[in-house]
MARSEBA-818209 format. One line per field, with one value per residue (C-alpha): z negated, x negated, y negated; residue in one letter; residue number from 1. Coordinates in pm, 1 decimal. Each point is the difference from the previous one (the first is absolute). Layout:
c3 <- (Z  ...)
c1 <- (X  ...)
c2 <- (Y  ...)
r <- (a  ...)
k <- (NUM  ...)
//
This chain:
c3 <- (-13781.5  -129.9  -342.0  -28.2  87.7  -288.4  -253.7  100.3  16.9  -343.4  -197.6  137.4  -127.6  -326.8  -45.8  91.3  -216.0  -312.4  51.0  -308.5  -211.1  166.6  89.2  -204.8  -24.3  104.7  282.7  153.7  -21.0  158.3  299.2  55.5  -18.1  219.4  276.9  -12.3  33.8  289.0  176.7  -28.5  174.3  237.4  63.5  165.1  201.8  109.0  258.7  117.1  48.4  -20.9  240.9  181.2  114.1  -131.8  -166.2  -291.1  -206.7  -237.1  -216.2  -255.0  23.4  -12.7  -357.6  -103.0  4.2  -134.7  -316.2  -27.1  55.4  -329.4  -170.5  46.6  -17.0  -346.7  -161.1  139.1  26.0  -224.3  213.4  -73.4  110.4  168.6  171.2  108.1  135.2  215.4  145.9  31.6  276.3  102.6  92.6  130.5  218.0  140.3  47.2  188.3  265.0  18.5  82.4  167.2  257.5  198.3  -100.3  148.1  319.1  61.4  114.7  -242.9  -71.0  -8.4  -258.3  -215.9  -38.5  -32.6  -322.9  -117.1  15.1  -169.1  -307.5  -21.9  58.9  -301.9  -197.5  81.8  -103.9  -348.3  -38.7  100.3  -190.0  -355.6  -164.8  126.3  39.9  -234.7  252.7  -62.1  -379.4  74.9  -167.0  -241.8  82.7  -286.1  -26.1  25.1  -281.8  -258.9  106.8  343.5  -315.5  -37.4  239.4  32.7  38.3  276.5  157.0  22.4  129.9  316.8  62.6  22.8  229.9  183.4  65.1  110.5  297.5  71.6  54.6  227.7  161.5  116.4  114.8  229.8  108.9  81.7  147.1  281.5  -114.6  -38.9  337.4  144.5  -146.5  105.6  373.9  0.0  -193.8  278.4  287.8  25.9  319.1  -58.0  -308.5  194.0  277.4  -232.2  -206.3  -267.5  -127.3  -12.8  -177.5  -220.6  -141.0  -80.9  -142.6  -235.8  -134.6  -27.3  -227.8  -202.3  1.2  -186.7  -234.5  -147.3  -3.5  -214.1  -196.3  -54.4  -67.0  -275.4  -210.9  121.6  -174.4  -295.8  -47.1  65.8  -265.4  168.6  365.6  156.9  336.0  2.2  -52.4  323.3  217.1  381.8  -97.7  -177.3  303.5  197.0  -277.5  53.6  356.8  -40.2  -206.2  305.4  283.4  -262.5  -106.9  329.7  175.1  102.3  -315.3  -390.3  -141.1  135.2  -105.3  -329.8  -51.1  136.8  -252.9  -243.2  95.4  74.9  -313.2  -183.2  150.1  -250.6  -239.6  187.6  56.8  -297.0  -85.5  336.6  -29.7  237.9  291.1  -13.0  304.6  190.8  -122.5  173.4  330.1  -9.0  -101.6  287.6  241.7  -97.9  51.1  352.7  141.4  -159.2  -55.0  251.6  -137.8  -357.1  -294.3  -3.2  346.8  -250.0  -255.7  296.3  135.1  -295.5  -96.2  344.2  -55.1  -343.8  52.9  380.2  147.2  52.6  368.1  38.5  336.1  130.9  228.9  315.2  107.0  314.9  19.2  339.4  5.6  -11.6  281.1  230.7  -50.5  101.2  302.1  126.1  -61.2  243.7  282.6  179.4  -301.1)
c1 <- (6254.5  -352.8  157.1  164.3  -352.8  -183.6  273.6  -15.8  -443.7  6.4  276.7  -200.0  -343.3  182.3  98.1  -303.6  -170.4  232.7  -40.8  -203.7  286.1  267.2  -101.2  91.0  -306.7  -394.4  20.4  251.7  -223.1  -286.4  170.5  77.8  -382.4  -72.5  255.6  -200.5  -371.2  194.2  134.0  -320.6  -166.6  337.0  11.9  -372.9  113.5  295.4  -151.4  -185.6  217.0  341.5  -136.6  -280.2  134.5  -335.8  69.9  -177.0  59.2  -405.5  34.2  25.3  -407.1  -12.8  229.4  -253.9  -302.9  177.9  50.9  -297.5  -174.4  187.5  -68.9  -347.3  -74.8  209.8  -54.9  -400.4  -118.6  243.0  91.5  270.6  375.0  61.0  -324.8  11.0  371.0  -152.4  -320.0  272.4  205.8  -368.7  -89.8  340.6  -29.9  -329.6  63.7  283.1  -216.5  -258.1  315.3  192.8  -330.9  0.4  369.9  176.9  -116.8  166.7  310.3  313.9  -16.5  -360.6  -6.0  242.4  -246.8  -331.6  192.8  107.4  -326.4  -183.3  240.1  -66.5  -400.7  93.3  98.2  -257.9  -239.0  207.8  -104.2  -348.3  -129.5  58.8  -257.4  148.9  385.5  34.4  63.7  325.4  14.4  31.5  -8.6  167.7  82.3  -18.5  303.9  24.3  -78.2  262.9  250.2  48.6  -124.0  397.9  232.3  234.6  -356.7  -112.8  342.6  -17.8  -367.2  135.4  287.0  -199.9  -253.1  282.1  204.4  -357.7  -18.8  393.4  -87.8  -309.1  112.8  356.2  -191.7  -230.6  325.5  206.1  -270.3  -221.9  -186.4  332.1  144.8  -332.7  6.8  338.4  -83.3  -339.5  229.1  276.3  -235.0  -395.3  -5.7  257.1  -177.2  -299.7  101.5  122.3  -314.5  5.3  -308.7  124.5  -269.0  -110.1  364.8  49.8  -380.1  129.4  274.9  -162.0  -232.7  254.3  247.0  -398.5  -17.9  360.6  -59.8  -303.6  201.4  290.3  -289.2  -130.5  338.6  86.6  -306.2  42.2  369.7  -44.0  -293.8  -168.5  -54.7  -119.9  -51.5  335.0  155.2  -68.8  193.2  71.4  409.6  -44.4  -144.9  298.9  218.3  -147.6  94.1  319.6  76.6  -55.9  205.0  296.1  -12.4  -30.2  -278.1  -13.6  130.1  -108.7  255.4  129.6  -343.5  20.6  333.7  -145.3  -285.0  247.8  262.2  -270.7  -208.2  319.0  151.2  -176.0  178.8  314.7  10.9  -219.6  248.1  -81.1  -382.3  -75.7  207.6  -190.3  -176.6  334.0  181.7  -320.1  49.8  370.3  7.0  -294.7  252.1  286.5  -165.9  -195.3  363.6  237.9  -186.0  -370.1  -66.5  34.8  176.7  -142.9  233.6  312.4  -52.4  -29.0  346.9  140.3  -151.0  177.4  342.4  16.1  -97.5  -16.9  -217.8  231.0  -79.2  16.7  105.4  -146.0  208.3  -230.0  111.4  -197.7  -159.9  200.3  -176.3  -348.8  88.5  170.9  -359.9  -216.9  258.5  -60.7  -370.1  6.8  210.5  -79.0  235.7)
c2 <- (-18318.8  -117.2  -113.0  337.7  185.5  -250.3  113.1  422.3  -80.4  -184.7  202.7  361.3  -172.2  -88.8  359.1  159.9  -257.6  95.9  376.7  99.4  -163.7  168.0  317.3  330.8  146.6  -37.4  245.1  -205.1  -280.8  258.3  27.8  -324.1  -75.9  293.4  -128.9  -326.4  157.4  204.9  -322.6  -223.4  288.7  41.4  -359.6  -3.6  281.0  -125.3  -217.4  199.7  294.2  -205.8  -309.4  110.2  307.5  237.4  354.0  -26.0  312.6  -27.1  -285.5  215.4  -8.4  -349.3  61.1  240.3  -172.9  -302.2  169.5  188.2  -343.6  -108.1  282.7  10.6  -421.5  33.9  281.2  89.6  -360.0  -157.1  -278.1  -203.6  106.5  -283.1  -60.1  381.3  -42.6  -221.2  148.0  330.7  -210.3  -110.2  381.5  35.9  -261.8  81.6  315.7  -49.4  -195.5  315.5  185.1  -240.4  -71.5  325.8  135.1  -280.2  66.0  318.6  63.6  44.3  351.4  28.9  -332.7  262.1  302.1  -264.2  -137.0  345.2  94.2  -260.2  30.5  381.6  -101.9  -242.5  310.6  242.2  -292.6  -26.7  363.9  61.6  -335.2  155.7  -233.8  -285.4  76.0  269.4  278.1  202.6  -103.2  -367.6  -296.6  -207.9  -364.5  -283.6  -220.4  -369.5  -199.1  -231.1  -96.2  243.5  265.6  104.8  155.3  -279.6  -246.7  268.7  -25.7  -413.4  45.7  252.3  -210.6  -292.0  166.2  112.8  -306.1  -187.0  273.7  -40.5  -319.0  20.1  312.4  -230.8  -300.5  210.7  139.1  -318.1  -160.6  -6.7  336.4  141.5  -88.7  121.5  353.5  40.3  -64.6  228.5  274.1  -42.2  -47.1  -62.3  -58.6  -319.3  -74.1  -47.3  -174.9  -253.3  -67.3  216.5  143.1  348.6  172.1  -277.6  -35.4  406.7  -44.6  -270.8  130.4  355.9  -179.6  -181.6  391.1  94.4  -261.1  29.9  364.3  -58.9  -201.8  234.0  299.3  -160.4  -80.5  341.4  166.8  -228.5  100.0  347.6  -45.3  334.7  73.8  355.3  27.8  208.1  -332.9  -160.5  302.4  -84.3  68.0  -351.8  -146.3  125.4  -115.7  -343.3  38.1  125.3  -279.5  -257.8  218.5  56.5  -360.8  -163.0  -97.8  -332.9  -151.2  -109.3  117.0  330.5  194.0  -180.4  181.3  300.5  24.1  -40.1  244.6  238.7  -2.8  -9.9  284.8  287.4  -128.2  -5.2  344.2  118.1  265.2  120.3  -17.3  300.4  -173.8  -327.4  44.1  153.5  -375.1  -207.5  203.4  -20.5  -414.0  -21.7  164.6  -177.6  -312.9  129.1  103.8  -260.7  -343.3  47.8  -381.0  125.1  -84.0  -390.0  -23.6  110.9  -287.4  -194.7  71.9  16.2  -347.2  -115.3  103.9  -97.0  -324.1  -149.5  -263.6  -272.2  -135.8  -335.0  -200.6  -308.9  -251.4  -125.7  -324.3  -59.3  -329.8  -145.4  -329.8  142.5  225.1  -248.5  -204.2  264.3  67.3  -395.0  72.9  293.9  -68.0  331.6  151.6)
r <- (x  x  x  x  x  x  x  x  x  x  x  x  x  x  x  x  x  x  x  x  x  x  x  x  x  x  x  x  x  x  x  x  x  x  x  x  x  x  x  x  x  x  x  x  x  x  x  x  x  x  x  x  x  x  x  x  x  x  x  x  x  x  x  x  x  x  x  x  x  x  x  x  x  x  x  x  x  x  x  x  x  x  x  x  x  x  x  x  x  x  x  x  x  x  x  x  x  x  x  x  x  x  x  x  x  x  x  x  x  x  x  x  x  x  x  x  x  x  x  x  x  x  x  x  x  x  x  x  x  x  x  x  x  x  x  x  x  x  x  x  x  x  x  x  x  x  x  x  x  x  x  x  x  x  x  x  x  x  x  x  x  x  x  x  x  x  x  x  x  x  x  x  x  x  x  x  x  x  x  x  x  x  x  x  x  x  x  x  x  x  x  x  x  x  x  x  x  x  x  x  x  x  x  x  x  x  x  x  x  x  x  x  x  x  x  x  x  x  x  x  x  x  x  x  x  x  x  x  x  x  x  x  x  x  x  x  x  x  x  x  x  x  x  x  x  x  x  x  x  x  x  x  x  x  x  x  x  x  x  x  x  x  x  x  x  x  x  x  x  x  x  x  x  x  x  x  x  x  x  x  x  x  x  x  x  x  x  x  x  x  x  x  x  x  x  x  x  x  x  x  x  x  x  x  x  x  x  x  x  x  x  x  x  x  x  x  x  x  x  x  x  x  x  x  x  x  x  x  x  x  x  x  x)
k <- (1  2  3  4  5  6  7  8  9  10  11  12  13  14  15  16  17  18  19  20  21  22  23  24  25  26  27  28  29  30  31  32  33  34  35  36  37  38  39  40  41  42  43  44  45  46  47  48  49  50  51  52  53  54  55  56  57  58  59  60  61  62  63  64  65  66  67  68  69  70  71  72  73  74  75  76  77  78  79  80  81  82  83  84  85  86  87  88  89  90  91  92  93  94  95  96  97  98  99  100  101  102  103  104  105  106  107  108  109  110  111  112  113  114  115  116  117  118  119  120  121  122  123  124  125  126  127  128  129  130  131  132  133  134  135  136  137  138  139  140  141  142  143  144  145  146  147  148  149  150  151  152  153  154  155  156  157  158  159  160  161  162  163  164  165  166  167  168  169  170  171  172  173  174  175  176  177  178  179  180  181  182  183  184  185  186  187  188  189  190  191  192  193  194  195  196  197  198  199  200  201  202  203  204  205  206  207  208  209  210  211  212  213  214  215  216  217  218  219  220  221  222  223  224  225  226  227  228  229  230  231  232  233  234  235  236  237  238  239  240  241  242  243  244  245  246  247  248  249  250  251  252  253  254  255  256  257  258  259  260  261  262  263  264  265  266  267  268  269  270  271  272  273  274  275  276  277  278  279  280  281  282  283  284  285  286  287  288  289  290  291  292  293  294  295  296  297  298  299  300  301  302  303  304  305  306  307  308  309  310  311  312  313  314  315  316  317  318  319  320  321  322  323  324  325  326  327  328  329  330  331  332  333)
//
């Protein structure tokens, strides 16, 4: 089973990694870059929506000023790309602990409408600080430099950014962290009574959901090469939701093939432009009725039935000498 996982991990990486050689044309190669700013973003989110059980529906904000902290350190101050990618999940991060301090207290549905409205706070910011953000006419965002200069460079820079958070992202989940944002979504009053710091561990992963959203709003703003405040609308905030309860929450991989199947899905139905919005609610609803653990539950069925774990039996041959010794050594037995 693990050799068969290593060969589907590798051969996927391999494909991704061969994309700008294979693919038909450069939008193709666009939206394969745009699904992986989406899931570095998604993947932060995940455990906090997917593990620890909070309704986050505003990191959308914490995209925004990600990428307007990359436009402005680039393009005002002319910092360097990659220093300002950095100091972007910086700001992300920290200002996911100035929300995370007093939001995390509140209850779930409470938690939902402090997020919402610190991302539309992010936006009326955006607007009102022309000098700085460029008001309703925007900004535009310098690229990389040689050799992330190209789209197919740009492409190798996301999906390395976004394999590195894969791989943090699934060793907080397998682990202890994992295990103990599972138990405070499922119950906090058993998550406390077994140690875990409840508030600390939401705190610390809130932090971590800023910093990849940072991340993910500066390649964002550098791929879109212009950002508005328009932009940053809360429908992509629920799309980044959406993504999560569609994939599965709970799992890596199910809102990784949500993100995809969800940003992809314009172009599915492209012919049918006007019903986009009609094909999210009905593939929400589908999912919400038929599959409530989402579609990463289906690979994982599928994955059982088309190849089974092989259980493996163990004789017990109990140890009759040893026993009649510790029977002459206790004669009350």
């Amino acid at each position: 089973m693990r050799a068969s996982r290593a060969v589907v991990m590798v051969g996927g990486l391999l494909a991704l990694a061969t994309m700008p050689w294979w693919a038909r044309d450069q939008y193709q190669l666009h939206l394969a870059a745009l699904i992986g700013v989406y899931w570095i973003l998604i993947a932060g989110l995940n455990l906090i929506v997917g593990y620890s059980g909070q309704l986050s529906i505003g990191h959308v904000g914490l995209l925004a000023i990600g990428a307007y902290a990359f436009a402005i350190l680039t393009g005002r101050y002319e910092w360097s790309p990659w220093i300002a990618l950095m100091a972007s999940g910086g700001i992300g991060a920290l200002c996911g602990l100035l929300l995370g301090l007093p939001s995390l207290r509140l209850p779930g549905f409470y938690f939902a409408m402090a997020t919402l409205a610190f991302a539309l706070i992010v936006t009326e910011i955006s607007l009102a600080q022309g000098d700085l953000t460029g008001g309703g006419t925007g900004l535009s965002v310098p690229g990389f430099t040689a050799p992330f200069d190209t789209p197919g460079g740009f492409h190798a820079l996301i999906l390395s950014v976004a394999a590195l958070i894969t791989w943090l992202t699934w060793n907080v989940a397998r682990f202890m962290w994992g295990r103990a944002l599972i138990a405070v979504r499922d119950s906090v009053v058993t998550a406390q009574a077994v140690g875990v710091p409840v508030f600390r561990a939401k705190l610390l992963v809130f932090v971590f959901s800023g910093l990849t959203a940072g991340v993910a709003g500066a390649l964002f703003a550098s791929l879109q090469s212009y950002i508005t405040p328009d932009t940053f609308v809360f429908e992509l905030g629920l799309f980044f939701f959406v993504c999560i309860i569609i994939g599965g929450r709970g799992t890596i991989v199910g809102p990784l093939i949500g993100t995809a199947v969800l940003t992809a899905l314009p172009e599915i139905v492209a012919p049918l432009a006007r019903w986009s919005t009609f094909f999210y609610g009905l593939l929400l609803l589908a999912v919400v009725l038929l599959v409530p653990e989402g579609i990463g539950h289906v690979v994982e069925i599928v994955r059982a039935r088309w190849k089974p774990r092989s259980l493996q039996s163990f004789a017990v041959t109990p140890d009759a000498a040893r026993l009649a010794r510790c029977l002459r050594a206790d004669p009350e037995r």
